[in-house]
C-alpha positions in Angstrom: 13.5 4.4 28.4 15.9 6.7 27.1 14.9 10.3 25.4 15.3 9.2 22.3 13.4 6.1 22.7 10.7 8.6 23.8 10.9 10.3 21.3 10.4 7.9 18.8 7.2 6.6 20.6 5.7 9.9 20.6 6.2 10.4 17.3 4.8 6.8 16.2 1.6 8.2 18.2 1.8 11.0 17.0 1.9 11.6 12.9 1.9 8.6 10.9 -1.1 5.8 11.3 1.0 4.1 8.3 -1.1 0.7 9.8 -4.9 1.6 10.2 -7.2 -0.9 9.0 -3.9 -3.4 8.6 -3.6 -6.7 10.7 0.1 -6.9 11.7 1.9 -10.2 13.1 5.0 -9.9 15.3 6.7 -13.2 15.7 9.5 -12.6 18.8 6.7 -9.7 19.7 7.0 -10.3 23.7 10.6 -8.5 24.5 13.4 -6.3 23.0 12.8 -4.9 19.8 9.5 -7.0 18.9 8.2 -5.5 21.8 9.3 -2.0 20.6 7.9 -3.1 17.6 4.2 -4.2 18.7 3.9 -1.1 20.4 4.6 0.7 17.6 2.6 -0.6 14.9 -0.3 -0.5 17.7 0.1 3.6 18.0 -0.1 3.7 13.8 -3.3 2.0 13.9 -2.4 -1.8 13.5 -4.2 -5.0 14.6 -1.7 -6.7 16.1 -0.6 -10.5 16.9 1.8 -11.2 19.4 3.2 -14.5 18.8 6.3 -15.7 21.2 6.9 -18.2 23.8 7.4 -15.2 26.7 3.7 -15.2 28.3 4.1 -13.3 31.2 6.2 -10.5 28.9 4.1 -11.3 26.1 0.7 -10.6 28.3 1.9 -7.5 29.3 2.2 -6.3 25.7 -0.8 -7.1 25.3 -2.6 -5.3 28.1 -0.7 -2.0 27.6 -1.6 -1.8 23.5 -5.5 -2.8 24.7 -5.5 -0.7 27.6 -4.2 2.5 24.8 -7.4 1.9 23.2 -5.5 -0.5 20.4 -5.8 -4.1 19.3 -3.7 -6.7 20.5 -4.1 -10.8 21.2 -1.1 -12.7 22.4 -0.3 -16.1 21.6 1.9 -18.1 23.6 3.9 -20.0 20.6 6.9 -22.2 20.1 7.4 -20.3 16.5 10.0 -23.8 15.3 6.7 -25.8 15.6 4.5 -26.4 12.9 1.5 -27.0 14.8 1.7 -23.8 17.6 2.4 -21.9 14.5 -0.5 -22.9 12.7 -2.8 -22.9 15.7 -2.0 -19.2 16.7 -2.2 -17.8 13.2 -5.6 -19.1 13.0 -6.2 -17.7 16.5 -4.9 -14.0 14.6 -7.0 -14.5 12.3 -10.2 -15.5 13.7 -10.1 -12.0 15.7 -8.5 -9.5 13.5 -8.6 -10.7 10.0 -5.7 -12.0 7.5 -2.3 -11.1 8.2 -1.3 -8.0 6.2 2.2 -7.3 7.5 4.5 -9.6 9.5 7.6 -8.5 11.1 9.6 -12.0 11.9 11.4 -11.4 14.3 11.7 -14.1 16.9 15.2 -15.3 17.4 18.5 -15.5 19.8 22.1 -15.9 20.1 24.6 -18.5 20.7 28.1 -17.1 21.7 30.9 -19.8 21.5 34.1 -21.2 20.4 33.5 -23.0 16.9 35.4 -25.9 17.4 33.3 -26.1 20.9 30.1 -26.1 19.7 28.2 -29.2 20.1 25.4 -30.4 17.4 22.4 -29.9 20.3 23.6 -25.6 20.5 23.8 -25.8 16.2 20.0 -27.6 16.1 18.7 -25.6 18.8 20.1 -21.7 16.9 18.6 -23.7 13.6 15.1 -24.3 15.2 14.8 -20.9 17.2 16.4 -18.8 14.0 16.0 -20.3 10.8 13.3 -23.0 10.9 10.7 -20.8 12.7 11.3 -18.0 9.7 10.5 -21.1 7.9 6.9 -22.0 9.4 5.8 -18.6 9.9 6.8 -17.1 6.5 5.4 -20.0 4.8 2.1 -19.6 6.2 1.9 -16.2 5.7 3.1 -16.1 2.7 0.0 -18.4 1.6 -2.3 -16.4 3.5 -0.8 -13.2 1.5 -1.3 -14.8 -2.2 -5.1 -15.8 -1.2 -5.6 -12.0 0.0 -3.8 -10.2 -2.3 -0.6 -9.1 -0.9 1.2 -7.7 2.1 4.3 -7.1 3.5 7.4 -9.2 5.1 9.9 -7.8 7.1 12.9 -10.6 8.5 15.1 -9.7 11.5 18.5 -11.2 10.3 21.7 -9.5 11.3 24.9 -7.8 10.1 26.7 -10.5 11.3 24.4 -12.1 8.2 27.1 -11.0 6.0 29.6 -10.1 8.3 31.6 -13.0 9.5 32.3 -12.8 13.7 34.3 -15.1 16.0 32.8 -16.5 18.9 29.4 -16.7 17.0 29.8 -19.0 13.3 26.2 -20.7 13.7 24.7 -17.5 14.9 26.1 -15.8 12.0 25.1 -19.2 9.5 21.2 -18.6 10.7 21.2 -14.8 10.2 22.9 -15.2 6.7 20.0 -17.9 6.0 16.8 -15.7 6.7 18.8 -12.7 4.9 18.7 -15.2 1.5 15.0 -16.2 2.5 14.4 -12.6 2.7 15.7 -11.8 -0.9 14.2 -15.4 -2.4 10.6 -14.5 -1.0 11.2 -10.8 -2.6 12.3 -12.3 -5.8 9.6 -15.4 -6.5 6.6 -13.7 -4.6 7.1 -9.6 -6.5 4.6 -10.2 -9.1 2.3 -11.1 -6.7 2.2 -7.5 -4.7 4.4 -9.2 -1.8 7.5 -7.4 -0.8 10.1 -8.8 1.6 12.9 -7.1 3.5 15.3 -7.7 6.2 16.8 -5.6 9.0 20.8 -6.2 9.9 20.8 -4.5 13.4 24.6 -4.3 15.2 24.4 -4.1 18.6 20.8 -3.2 20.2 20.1 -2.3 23.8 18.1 -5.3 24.6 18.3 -8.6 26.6 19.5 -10.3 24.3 21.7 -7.6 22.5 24.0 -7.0 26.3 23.8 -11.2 26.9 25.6 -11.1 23.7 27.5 -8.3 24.5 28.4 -10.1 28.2 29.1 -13.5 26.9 31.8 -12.4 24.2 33.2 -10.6 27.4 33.7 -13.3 29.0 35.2 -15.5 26.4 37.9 -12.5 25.7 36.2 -10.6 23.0 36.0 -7.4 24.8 33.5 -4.5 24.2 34.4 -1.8 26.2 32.4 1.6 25.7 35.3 2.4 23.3 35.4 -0.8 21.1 31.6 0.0 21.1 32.2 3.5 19.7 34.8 2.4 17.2 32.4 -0.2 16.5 29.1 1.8 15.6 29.6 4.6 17.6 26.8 3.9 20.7 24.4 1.5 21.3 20.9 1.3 19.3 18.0 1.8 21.2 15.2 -1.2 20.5 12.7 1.8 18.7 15.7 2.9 16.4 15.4 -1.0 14.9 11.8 -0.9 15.3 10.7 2.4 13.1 13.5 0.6 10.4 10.9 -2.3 10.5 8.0 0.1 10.4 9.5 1.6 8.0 9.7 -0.7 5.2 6.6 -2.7 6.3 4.5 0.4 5.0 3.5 1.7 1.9 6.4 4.1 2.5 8.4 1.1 1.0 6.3 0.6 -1.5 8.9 -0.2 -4.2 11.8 -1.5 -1.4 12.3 -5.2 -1.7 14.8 -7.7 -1.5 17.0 -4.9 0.6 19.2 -5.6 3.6 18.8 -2.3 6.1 21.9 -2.3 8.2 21.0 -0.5 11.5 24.7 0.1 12.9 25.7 3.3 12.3 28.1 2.9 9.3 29.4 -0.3 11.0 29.3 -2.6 7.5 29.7 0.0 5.8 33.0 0.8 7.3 33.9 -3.0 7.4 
């Protein structure tokens, strides 16, 4: 873990409990920046549900939140499946209450020549992206009107609005849960239910150097200066995370419908 990655932790633990008393679901929750994530809400107080299909990573979140002195249950879950959906949010529920915050996360990355791109890679990217954002949003989403409220935040992408070669249906599903994350923010205001999404560049996870690997090796190349001209230097997984955090609490309270680019002027600079 880098310093600044520290940094962040020990701040989390630190000063805010923004989540005390709150039940938080992280779909994607076992790895990367869900994993930042989980721990995060966990040091500010949270309940938290670990949904993803990662046991063995997804175990270990959960031991080192319990073992803190927080609260954490694991589900092993296929998020694109209606039924392992279902099942584990009842399973959240049954030990920690209704879901108050979800952080929908769970997602990965096809890199590949358009024109190569066979219809099994396209339904896959569909299922693991946009139809699990689907299933789990939906349901909490019902949960949410019968208790209240709560708070949605959606992992999409900048390549959600930004348009990159090597990675069309990648960019399609981001662009999809970045309009779910606006529709949900629009239909479901009135009923104290925000939404938002992050649009993270490049983060310094498994997935985010596999990316960063795989358009190597098809010719796109990201040397440590196309990073820099890029967004300057890679974003640590708790950088992403706290912007989750961040407008999953009341600290949001009126934020919704936005789109939080977490590149370092990246889009901005287009």
């Amino acid at each position: 873990m880098t310093k600044r990655a520290a940094n962040l932790r020990r701040s989390a633990k630190r000063g805010g409990r923004r989540f005390v008393n709150k039940t938080v679901l992280v779909s994607g929750g076992a790895g990367g920046m869900g994993r930042a994530a989980s721990l995060m809400f966990a040091a500010e107080g949270a309940k938290v549900g670990i949904l993803d299909i990662l046991e063995k990573d997804g175990r270990e979140v959960e031991r080192l939140i319990n073992e803190s002195g927080g609260a954490a249950v694991f589900v092993k879950t296929d998020a694109s499946k209606a039924n392992e959906v279902g099942a584990a949010i009842k399973k959240v529920n049954r030990k920690f209450g209704p879901i108050d915050v979800l952080f929908n996360h769970a997602g990965t990355v096809t890199v590949m020549p358009f024109h190569q791109t066979t219809e099994a890679q396209y339904d896959r990217l569909m299922d693991i992206n946009v139809r699990s954002a689907f299933l789990v949003c939906r349901a909490i989403v019902a949960q949410m009107l019968e208790n209240g409220g709560g708070s949605i935040v959606i992992t999409s992408s900048n390549g959600g609005e930004m348009g990159f070669a090597l990675e069309s249906i990648y960019c399609m599903t981001k662009g999809a849960v970045l309009q779910l994350a606006r529709s949900i923010s629009t239909e479901y205001r009135g009923r104290n239910i925000r939404c938002n999404a992050i649009c993270p560049g490049f983060v310094k996870t498994a997935h985010g150097l596999r990316e960063i690997k795989e358009l190597d090796g098809l010719g796109q190349k990201w040397s440590d200066a196309d990073l820099k001209a890029a967004q300057v230097r890679i974003c640590e997984p708790e950088e992403a995370a706290a912007a989750a955090l961040f407008l999953a609490s009341e600290d949001a309270s009126f934020i919704n419908g936005a789109a939080l680019y977490i590149d370092n002027g990246w889009f901005a600079k287009g």
